[in-house]
C-alpha positions as CSV (number, residue, x, y, z in Angstrom):
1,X,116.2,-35.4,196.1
2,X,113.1,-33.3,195.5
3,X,112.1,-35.4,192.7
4,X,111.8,-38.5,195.2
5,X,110.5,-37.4,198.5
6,X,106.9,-36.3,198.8
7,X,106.2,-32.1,198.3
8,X,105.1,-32.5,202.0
9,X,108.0,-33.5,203.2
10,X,110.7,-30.3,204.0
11,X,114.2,-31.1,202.1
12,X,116.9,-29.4,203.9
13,X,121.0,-28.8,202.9
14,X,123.7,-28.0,205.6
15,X,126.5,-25.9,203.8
16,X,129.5,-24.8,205.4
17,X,129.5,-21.1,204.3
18,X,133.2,-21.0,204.3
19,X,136.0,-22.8,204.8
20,X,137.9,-20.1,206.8
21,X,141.0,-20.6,204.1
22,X,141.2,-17.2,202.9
23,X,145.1,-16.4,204.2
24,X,145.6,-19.7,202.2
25,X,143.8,-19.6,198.9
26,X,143.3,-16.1,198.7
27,X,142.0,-15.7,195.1
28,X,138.2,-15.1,194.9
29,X,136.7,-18.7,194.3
30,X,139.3,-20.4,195.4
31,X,138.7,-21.4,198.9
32,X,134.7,-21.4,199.5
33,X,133.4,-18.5,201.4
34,X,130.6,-16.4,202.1
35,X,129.8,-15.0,198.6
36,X,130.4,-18.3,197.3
37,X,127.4,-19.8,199.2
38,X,125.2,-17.0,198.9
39,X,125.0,-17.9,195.0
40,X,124.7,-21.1,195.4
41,X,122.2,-20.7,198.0
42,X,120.1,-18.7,195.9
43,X,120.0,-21.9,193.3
44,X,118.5,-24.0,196.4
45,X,114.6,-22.8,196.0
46,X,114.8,-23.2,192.6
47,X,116.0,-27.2,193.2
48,X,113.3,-27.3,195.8
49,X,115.5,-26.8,198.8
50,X,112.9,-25.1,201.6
51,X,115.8,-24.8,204.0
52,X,119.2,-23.7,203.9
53,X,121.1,-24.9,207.3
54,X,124.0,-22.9,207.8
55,X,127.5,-23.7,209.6
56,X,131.0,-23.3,208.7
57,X,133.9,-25.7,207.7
58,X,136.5,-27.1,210.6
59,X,138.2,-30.0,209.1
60,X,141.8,-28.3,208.7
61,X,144.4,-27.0,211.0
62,X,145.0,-24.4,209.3
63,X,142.0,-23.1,209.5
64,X,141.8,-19.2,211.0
65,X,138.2,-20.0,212.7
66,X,137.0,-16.6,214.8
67,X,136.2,-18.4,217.6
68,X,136.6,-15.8,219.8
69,X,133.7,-13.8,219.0
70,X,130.7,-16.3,219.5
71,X,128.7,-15.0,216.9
72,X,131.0,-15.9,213.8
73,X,128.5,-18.7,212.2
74,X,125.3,-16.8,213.4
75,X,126.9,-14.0,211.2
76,X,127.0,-16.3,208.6
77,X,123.7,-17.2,208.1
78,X,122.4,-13.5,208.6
79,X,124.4,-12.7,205.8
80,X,122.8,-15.7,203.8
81,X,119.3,-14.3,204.7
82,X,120.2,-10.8,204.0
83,X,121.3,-11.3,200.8
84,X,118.6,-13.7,199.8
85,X,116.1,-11.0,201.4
86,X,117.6,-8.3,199.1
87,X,117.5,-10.1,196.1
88,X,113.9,-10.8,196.3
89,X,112.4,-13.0,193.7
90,X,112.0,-17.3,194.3
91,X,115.1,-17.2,196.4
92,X,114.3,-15.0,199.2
93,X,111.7,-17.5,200.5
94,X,114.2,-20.0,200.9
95,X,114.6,-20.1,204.8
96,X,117.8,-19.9,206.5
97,X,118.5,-22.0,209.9
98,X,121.4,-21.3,212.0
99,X,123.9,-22.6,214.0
100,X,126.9,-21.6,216.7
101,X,126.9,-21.5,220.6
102,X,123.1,-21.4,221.1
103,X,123.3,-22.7,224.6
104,X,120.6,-20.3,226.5
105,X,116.8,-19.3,225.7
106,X,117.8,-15.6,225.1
107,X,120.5,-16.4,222.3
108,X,118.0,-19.2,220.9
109,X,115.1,-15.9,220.9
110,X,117.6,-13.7,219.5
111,X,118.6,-15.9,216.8
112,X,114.9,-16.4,216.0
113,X,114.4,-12.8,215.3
114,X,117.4,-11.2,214.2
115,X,119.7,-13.8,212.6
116,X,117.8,-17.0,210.7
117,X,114.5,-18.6,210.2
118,X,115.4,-21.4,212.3
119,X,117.5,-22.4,214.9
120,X,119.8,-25.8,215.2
121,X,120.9,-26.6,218.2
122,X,123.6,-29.8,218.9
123,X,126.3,-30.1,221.8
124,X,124.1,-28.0,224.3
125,X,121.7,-31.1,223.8
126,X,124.2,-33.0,225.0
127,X,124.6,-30.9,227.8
128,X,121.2,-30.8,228.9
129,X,119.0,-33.4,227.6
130,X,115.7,-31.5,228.8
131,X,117.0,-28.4,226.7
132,X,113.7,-27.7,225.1
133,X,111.7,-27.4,228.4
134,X,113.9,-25.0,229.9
135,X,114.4,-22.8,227.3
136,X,110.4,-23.3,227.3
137,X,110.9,-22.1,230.9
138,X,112.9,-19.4,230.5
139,X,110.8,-17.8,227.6
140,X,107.5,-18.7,229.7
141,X,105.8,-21.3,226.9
142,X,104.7,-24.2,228.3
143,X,106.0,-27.3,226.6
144,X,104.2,-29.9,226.2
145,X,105.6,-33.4,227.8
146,X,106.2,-36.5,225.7
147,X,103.4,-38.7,226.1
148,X,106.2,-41.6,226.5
149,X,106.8,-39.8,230.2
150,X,103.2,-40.5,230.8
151,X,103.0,-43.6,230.4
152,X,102.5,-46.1,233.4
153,X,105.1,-49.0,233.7
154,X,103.4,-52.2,234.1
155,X,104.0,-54.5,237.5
156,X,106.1,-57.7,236.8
């Protein structure tokens, strides 16, 4: 991909860090999982990846997906960063977004600086359509409105 979009343009690859089939394929390398994508993660830069978006698999029933603890994909993609921090070298400027219940400004903050180098955000979109000016609320930025909601419909 790098070798056909401009250098100015960002490229971008979601991964699913794991497939959350451990109970079922149990041998190391079997089912992906965390330590799995953090070597191919650290590959990415190299390709000329700039950012690594991070989820997880849920495309089984048999999954075991922690759902209870809302953090368990924001996890994830700490992990990614940590270990791509603490290699050092080309890979550790490979940026990490994240993904997983952002649904407020204080989880979307809190992502920011303790979890990834970006945050995703999908369903709470959905939700609430005006999502970035309230979290721009909340945090006290001022968010700029689209110059589409200034424009002045014409009489017919």
């Amino acid at each position: 991909m790098r070798s056909v979009i401009p250098s100015s343009t960002p490229l971008f690859v979601r991964v699913s860090a794991t497939e959350w089939m451990t109970h079922v394929h149990p041998t190391p390398g079997s089912s992906l999982d965390l330590p799995t994508t953090i070597r191919l993660c650290k590959l990415f830069y190299a390709a000329g990846v700039d950012l690594v978006d991070v989820s997880s698999a849920a495309n089984s029933s048999a999954q075991r997906i922690p759902v209870h603890d809302a953090r368990y994909q924001l996890d994830l993609a700490r992990g990614i960063r940590d270990a791509l921090k603490e290699e050092g070298g080309e890979a550790a400027k490979l940026l990490v977004g994240a993904v997983g219940r952002i649904t407020d400004a204080e989880t979307a903050k809190g992502v920011a600086e303790e979890d990834a180098d970006a945050v995703f955000v999908a369903r709470q979109f959905l939700r609430d359509p005006a999502l970035v000016r309230h979290i721009g609320q909340n945090l006290g930025v001022d968010v700029k409105w689209s110059e589409q909601y200034h424009m002045v419909q014409p009489k017919i």
